[in-house]
C-alpha positions in Angstrom: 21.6 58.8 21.9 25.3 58.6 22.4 27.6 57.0 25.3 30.0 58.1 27.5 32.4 57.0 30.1 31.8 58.2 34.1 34.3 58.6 36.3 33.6 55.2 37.7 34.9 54.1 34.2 31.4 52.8 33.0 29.2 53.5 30.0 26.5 55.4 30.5 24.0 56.5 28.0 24.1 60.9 26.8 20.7 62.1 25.4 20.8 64.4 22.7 19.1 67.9 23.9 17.3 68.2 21.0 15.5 64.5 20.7 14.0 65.4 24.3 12.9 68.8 22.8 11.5 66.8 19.7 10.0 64.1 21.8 8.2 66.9 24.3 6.7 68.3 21.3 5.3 65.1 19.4 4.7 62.6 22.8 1.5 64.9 23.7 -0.1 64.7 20.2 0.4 60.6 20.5 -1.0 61.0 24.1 -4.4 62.7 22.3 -4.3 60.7 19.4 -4.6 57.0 22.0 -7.7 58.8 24.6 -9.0 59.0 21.1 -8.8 55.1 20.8 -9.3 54.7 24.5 -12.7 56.3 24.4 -13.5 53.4 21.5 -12.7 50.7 24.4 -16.7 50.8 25.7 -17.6 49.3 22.5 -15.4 45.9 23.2 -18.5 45.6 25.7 -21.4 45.3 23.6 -20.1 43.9 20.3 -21.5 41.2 19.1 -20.1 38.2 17.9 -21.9 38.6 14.6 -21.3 42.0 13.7 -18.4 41.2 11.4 -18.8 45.4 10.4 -17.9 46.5 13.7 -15.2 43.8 14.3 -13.7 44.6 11.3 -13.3 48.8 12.2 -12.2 48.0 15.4 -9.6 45.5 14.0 -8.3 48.8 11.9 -8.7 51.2 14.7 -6.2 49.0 16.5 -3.9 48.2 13.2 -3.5 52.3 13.6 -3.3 52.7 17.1 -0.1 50.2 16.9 2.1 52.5 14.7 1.7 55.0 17.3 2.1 53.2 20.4 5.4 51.8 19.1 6.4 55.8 19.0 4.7 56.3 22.3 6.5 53.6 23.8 9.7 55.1 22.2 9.1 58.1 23.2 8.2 57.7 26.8 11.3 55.0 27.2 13.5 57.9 26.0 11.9 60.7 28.0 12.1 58.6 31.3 15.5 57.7 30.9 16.8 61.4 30.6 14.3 62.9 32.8 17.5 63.1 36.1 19.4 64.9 33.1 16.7 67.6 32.4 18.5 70.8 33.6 15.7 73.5 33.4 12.6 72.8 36.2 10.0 74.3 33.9 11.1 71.4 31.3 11.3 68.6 34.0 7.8 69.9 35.5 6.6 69.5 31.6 8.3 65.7 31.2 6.7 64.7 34.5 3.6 65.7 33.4 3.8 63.8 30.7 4.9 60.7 32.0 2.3 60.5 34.6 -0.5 60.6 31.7 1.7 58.0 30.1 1.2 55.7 33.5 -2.4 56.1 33.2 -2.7 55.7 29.4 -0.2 52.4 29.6 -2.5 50.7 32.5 -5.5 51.5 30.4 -4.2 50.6 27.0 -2.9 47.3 28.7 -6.9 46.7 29.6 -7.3 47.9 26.1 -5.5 45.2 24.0 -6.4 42.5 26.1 -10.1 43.0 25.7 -9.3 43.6 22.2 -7.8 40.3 22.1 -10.7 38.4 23.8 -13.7 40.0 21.7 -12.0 41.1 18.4 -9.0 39.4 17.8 -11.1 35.8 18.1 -11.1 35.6 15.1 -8.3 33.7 13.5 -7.3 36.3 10.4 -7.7 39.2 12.7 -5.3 37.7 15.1 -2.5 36.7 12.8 -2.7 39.8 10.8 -1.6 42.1 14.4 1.5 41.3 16.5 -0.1 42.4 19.5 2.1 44.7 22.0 2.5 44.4 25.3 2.2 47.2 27.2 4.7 49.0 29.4 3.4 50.4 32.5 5.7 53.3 34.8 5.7 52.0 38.0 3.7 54.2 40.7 7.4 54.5 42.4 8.9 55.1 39.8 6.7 58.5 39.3 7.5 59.1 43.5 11.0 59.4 42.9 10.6 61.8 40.2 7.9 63.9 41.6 10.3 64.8 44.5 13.6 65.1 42.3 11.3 67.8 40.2 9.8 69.5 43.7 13.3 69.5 45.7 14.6 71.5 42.1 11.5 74.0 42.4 12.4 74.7 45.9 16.2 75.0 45.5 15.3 77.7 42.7 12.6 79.4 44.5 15.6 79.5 47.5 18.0 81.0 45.3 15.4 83.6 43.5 14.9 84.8 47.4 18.2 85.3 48.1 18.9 87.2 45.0 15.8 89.2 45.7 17.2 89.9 49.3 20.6 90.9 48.2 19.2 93.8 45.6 17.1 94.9 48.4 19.7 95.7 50.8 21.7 96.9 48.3 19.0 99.6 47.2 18.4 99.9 51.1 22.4 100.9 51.6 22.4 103.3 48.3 19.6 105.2 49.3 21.3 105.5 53.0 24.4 106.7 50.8 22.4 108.9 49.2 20.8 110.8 52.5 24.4 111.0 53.9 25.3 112.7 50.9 22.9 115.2 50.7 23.4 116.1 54.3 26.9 116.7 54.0 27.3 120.2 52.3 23.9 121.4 54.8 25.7 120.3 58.2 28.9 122.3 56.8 27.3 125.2 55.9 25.5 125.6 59.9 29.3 125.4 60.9 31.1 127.1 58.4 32.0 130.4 60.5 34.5 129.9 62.9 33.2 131.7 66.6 36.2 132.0 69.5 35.4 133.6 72.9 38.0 136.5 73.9 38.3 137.4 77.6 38.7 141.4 78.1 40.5 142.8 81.5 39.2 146.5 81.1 36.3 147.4 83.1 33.1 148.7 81.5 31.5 151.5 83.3 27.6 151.3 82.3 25.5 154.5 82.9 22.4 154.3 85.7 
């Protein structure tokens, strides 16, 4: 990421083309790699205190699952902050995608980590061996506004896809017109191509009974 100056004269920040390309390539496998995790959260709700086993996996499930959400969280932040500068609609409709899975996965990993916390993370070595994250959530409005930024773009190219498509239309309409007229041509000259004039006589013709 670079900066730049507006024409208001302020800094605003210029996202490198290829990090978003990178980051729509690599933020899906992170997104698979945490429902993984996320599927483990149903065993937060029968653990028992005693089973020092299971505490202990789930302790390095989660020691895992924090490498990648600091990515994730990396990622997303990125993505959602150059999302308005996405130019192609096939790529925003992809980064929106995305970032509503992220909403979900962010409210559920949020759930996650505190449970985590309670059941697990008890324990005093557990807990002082993980700095625990918190999670950052998308606001639900924050998806609105970019749901219709990426739909208005869809139906401005749609709009100009029509008009192109109505333009080569007529104009294969108008050559083929050209066309008839031009075959005609040398037909309606040739009907007319003898010159007939109409001579008045003054002799008298005498016809036989």
């Amino acid at each position: 990421m670079s900066w730049f100056i507006n024409q208001a004269g302020k800094l605003e920040p210029q996202y490198d083309k290829n990090a978003t390309e990178i980051i729509l390539h690599g933020l899906p496998k992170l997104q698979l790699f945490l429902d993984q995790v996320l599927n483990c959260s149903s065993v937060l709700n029968i653990i028992s205190p005693s089973d020092s086993l299971t505490r202990a996996a789930v302790h390095n499930i989660l020691k895992e699952t924090l490498q990648v959400y600091g990515n994730f969280c990396e990622g997303v932040a990125t993505l959602a902050n150059s999302f308005f500068d996405l130019k192609d609609p096939g790529i925003q409709a992809l980064a929106l995608k995305l970032l509503k899975k992220a909403r979900r996965q962010s409210c559920e990993l949020s759930d996650f980590f505190q449970k985590y916390n309670r059941v697990v993370g008890s324990t005093t070595s557990m807990k002082m061996s993980l700095k625990f994250p918190t999670a950052k959530i998308i606001t639900a409005d924050h998806v609105l506004v970019m749901e219709q930024y990426v739909n208005d773009n869809m139906r401005e190219e749609n709009s100009s896809i029509s008009i192109v498509d109505d333009k080569s239309v007529i104009s294969h309409q108008d050559s083929e017109v050209s066309d008839e007229l031009t075959i005609g041509t040398p037909s309606t000259t040739s009907l007319f191509s003898c010159k007939l004039e109409t001579q008045i006589s003054t002799e008298w013709v005498l016809f036989d009974d």
